[in-house]
ROTORLUM-406557 format. One record per residue: residue in one letter; x, z, y of N, C-alpha, C in turn; chain. Coordinates in nm, 2 decimals. Example, Ala and Ser with C-alpha at 12.3 -4.5 7.8 and 13.67 -1.06 7.14 Angstrom:
BEGIN
> zanu/n.X/n.Z/n.Y/ca.X/ca.Z/ca.Y/c.X/c.Z/c.Y/tipa
> A/1.32/0.78/-0.57/1.23/0.78/-0.45/1.32/0.78/-0.33/A
> S/1.28/0.71/-0.22/1.37/0.71/-0.11/1.29/0.79/0.00/A
***
This chain:
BEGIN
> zanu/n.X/n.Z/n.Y/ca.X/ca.Z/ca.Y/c.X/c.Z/c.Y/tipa
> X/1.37/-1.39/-0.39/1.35/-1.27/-0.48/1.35/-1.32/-0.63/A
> X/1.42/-1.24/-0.69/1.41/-1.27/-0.87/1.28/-1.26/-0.90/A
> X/1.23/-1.34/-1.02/1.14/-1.33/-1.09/1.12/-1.15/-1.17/A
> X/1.00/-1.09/-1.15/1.01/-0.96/-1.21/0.89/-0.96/-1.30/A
> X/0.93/-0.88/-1.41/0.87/-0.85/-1.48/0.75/-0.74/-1.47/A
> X/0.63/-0.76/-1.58/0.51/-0.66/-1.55/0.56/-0.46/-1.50/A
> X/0.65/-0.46/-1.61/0.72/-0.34/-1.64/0.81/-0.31/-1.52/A
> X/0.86/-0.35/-1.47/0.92/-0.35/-1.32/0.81/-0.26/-1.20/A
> X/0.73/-0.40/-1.23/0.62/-0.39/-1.13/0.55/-0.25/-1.12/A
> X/0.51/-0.24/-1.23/0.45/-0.10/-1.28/0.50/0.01/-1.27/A
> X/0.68/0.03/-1.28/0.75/0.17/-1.23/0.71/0.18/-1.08/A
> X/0.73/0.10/-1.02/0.73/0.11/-0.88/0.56/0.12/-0.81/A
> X/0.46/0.09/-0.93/0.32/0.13/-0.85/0.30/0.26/-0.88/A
> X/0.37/0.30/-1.03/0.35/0.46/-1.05/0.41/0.56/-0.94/A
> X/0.46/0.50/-0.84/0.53/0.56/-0.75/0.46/0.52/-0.66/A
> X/0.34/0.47/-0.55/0.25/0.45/-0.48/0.11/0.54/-0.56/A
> X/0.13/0.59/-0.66/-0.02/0.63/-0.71/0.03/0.75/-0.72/A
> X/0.13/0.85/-0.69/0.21/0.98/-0.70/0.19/0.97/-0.52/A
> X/0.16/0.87/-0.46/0.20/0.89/-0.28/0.03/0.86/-0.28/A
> X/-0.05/0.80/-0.34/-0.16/0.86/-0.33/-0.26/0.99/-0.40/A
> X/-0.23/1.01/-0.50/-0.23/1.16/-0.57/-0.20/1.28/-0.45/A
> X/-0.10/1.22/-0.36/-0.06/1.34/-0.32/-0.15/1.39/-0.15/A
> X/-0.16/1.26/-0.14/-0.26/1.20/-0.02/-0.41/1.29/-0.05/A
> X/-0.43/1.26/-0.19/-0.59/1.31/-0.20/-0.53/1.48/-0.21/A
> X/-0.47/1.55/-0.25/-0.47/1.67/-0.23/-0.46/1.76/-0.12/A
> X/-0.40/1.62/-0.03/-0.43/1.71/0.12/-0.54/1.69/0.18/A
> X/-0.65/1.61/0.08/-0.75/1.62/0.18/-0.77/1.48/0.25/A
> X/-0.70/1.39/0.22/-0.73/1.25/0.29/-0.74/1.15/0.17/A
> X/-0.73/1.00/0.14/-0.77/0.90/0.12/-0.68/0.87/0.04/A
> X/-0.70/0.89/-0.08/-0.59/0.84/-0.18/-0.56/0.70/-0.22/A
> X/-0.45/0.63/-0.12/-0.41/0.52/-0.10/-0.27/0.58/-0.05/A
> X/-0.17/0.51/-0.16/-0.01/0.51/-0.13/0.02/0.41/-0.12/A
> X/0.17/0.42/-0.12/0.30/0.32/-0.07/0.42/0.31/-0.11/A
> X/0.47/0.23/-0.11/0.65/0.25/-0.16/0.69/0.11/-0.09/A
> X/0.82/0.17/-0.04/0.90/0.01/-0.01/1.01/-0.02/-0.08/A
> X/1.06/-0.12/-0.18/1.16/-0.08/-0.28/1.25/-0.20/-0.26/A
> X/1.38/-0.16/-0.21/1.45/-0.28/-0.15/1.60/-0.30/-0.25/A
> X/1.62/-0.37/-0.34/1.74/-0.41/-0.47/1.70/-0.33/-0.54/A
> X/1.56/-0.29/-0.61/1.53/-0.23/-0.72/1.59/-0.05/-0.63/A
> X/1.53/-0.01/-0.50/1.53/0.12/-0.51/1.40/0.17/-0.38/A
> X/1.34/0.29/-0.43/1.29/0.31/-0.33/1.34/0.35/-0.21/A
> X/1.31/0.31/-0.08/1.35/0.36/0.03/1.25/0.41/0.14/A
> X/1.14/0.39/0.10/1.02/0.47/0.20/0.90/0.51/0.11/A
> X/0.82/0.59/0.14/0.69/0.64/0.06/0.61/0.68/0.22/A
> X/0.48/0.64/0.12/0.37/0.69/0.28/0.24/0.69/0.14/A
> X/0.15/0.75/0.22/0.02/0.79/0.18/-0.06/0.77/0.31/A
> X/-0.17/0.76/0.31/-0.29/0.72/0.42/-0.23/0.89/0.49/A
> X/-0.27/0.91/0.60/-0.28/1.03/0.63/-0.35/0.99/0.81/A
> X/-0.41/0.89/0.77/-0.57/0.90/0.89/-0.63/1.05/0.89/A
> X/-0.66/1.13/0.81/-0.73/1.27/0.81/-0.63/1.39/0.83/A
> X/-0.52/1.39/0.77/-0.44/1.50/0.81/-0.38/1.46/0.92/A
> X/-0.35/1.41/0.98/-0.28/1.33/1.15/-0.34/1.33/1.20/A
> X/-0.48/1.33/1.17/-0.60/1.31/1.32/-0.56/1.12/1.34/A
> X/-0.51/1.06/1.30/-0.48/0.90/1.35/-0.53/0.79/1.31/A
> X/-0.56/0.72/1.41/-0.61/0.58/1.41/-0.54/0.51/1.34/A
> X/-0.39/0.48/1.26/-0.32/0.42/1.20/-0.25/0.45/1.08/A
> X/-0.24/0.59/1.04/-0.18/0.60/0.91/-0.24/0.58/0.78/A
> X/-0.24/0.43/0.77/-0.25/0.36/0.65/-0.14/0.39/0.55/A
> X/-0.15/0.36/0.44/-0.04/0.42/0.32/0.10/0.30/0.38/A
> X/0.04/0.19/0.39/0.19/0.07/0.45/0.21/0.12/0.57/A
> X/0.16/0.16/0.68/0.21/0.19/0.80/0.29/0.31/0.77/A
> X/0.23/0.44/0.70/0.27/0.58/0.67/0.44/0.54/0.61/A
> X/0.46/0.45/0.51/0.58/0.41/0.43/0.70/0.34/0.56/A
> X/0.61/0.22/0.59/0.69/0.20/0.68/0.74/0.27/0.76/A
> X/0.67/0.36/0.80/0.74/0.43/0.93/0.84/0.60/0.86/A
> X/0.85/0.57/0.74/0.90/0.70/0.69/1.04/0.62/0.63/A
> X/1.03/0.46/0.61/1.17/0.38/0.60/1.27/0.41/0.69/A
> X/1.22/0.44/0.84/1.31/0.38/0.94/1.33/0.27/0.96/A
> X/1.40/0.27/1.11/1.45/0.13/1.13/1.52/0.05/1.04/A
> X/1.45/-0.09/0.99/1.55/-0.16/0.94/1.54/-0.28/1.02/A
> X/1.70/-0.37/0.98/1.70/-0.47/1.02/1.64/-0.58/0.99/A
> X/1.62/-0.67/1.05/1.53/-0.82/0.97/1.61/-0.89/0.81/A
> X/1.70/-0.85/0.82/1.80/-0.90/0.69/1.78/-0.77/0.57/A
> X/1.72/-0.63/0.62/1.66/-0.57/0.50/1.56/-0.56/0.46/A
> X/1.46/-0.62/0.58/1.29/-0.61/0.51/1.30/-0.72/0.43/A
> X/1.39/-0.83/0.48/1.37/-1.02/0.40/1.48/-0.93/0.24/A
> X/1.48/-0.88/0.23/1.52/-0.82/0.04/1.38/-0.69/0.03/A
> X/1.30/-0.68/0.07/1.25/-0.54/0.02/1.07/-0.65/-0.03/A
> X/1.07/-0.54/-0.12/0.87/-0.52/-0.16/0.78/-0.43/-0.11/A
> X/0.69/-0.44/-0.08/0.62/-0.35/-0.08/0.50/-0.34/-0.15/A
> X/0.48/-0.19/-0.19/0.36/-0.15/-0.31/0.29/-0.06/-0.24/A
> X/0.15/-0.06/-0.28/0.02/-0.08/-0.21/-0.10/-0.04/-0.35/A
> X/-0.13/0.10/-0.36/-0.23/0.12/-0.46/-0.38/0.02/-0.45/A
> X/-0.37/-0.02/-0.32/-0.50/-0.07/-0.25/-0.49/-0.22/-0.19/A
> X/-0.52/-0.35/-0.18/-0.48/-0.46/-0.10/-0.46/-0.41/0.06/A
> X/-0.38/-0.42/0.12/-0.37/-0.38/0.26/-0.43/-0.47/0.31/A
> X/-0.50/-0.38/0.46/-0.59/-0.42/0.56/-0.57/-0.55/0.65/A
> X/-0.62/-0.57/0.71/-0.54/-0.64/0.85/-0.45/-0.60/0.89/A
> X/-0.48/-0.47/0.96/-0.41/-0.42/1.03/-0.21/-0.37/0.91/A
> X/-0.22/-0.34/0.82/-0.13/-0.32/0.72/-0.10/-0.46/0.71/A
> X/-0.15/-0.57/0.64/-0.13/-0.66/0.65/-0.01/-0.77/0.79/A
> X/-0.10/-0.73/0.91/0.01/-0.80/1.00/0.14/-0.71/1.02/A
> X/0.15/-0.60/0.96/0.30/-0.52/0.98/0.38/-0.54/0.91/A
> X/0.31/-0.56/0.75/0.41/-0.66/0.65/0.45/-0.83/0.68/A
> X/0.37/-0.89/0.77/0.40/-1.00/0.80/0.50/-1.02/0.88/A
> X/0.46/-0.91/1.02/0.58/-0.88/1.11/0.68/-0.90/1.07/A
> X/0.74/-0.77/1.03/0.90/-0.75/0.95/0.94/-0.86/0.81/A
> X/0.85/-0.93/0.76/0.88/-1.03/0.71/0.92/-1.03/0.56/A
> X/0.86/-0.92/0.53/0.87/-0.87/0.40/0.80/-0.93/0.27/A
> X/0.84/-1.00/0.21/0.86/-1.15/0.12/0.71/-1.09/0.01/A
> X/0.73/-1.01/-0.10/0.67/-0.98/-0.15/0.57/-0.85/-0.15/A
> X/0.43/-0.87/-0.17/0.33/-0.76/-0.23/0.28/-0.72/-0.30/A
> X/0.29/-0.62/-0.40/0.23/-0.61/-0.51/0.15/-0.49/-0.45/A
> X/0.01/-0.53/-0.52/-0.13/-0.41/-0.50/-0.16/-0.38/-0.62/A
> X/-0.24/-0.24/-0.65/-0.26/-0.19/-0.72/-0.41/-0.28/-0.77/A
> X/-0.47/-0.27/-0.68/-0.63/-0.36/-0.72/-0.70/-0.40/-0.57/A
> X/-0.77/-0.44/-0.59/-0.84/-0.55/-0.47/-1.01/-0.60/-0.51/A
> X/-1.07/-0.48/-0.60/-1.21/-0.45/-0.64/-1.25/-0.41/-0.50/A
> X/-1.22/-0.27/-0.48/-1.27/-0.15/-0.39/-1.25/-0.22/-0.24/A
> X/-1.16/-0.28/-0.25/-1.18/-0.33/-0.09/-1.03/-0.45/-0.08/A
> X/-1.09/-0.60/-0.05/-0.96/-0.71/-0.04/-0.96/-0.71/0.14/A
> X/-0.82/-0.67/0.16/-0.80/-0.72/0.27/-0.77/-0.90/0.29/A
> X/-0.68/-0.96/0.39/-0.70/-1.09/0.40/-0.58/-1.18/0.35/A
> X/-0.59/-1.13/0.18/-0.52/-1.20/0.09/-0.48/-1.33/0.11/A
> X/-0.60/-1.41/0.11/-0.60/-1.61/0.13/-0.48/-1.58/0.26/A
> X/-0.50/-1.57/0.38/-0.42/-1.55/0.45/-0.29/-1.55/0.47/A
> X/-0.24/-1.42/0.41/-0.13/-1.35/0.37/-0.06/-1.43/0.25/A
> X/-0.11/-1.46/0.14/-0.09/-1.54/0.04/0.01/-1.66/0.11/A
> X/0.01/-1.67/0.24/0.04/-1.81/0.30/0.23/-1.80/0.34/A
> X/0.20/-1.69/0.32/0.39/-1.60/0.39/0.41/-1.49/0.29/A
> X/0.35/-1.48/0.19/0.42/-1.39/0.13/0.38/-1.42/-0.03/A
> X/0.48/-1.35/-0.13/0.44/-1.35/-0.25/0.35/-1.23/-0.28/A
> X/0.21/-1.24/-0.32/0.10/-1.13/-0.36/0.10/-1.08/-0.48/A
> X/0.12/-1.03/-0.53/0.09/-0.98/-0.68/-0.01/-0.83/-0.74/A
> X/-0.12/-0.90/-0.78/-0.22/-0.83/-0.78/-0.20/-0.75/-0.98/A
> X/-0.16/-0.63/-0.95/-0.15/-0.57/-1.10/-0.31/-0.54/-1.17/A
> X/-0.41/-0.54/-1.05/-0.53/-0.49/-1.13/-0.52/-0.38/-1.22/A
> X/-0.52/-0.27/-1.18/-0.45/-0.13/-1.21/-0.59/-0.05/-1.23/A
> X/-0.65/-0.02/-1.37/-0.74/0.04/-1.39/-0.70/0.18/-1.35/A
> X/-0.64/0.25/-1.34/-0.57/0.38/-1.26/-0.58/0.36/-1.15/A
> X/-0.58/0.30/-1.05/-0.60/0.26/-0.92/-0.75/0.29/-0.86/A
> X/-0.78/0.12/-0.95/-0.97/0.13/-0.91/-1.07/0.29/-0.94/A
> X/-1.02/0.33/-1.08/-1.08/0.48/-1.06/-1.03/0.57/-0.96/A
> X/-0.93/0.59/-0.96/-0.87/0.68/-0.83/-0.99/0.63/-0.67/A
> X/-1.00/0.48/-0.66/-1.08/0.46/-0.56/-1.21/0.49/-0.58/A
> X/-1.27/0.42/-0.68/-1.42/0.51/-0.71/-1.44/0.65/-0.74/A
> X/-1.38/0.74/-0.78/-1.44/0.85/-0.77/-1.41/0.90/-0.65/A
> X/-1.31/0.85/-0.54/-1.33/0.93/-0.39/-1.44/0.85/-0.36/A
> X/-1.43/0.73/-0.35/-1.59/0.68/-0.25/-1.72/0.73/-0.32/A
> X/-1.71/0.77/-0.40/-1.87/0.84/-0.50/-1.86/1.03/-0.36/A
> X/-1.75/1.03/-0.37/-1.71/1.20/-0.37/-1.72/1.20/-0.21/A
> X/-1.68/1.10/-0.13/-1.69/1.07/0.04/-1.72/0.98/0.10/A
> X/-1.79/0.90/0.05/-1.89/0.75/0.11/-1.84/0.76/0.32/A
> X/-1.89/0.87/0.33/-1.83/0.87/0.50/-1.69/0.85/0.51/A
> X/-1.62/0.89/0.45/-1.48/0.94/0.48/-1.41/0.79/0.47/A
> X/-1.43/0.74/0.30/-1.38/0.62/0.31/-1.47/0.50/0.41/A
> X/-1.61/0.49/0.43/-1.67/0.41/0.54/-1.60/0.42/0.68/A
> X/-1.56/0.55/0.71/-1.48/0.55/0.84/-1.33/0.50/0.81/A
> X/-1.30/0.51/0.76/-1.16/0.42/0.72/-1.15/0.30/0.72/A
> X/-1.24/0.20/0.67/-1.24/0.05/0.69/-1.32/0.04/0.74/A
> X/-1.37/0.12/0.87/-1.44/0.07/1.01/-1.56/0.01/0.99/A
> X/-1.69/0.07/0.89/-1.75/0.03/0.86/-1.88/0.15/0.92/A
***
């Protein structure tokens, strides 16, 4: 992967924070996604554990699975963006497919298992004061809602 710049990074999280903006208006957990493969988007997801009724739709699973099938030679070119550090569970699906780089919006409100992941992939943490408030004012606003989300 080329070396990228902050400004880079940042068009493509304003586009994970528009897929969770859009997530909180339905009523679920504003946490987006984007998977952006040669500088373009090709999947967007939003958490939608509450509107799905599902045990799985994390903002990275939701994206992923709104990519389509790709082959192992397009996830090894793609990024993925993440208003939130992804979970475990998010986490081993970007490991799966083998997808080189992560950029997260922040990793205050909840770090999934960075050290880990750090070990196979490139992490890039923007620390996105737009982010962490977007997370604080839902967990002030639904302490249950997001507690049942990270299984707590």
């Amino acid at each position: 992967m080329p070396k990228r710049s902050s400004r880079y990074y940042l068009k493509f999280l304003s586009e994970a924070i528009k897929e969770a903006r859009k997530g909180l208006r339905e009523g679920g957990i504003p946490i987006g996604s984007v998977l952006v493969k040669d500088g373009r988007i090709i999947g967007r997801g939003h958490n939608r554990r509450v509107q799905k009724k599902s045990a799985i739709l994390h903002a990275e699973m939701d994206c992923l699975e709104n990519a389509g099938r790709l082959k192992a030679a397009d996830y090894a070119k793609c990024e993925i963006y993440s208003t939130l550090s992804p979970c475990p569970m998010c986490t081993g699906a970007i490991l799966l497919y083998k997808i080189p780089t992560v950029v997260i919006g922040e990793n205050k409100t909840f770090k999934g298992p960075e050290s880990y992941s750090k070990k196979f992939v490139k992490l890039v943490n923007l620390d996105s004061a737009e982010c962490k408030k977007l997370m604080a004012d839902f967990i002030a606003a639904r302490p249950e809602l997001w507690n049942e989300d990270i299984g707590v």
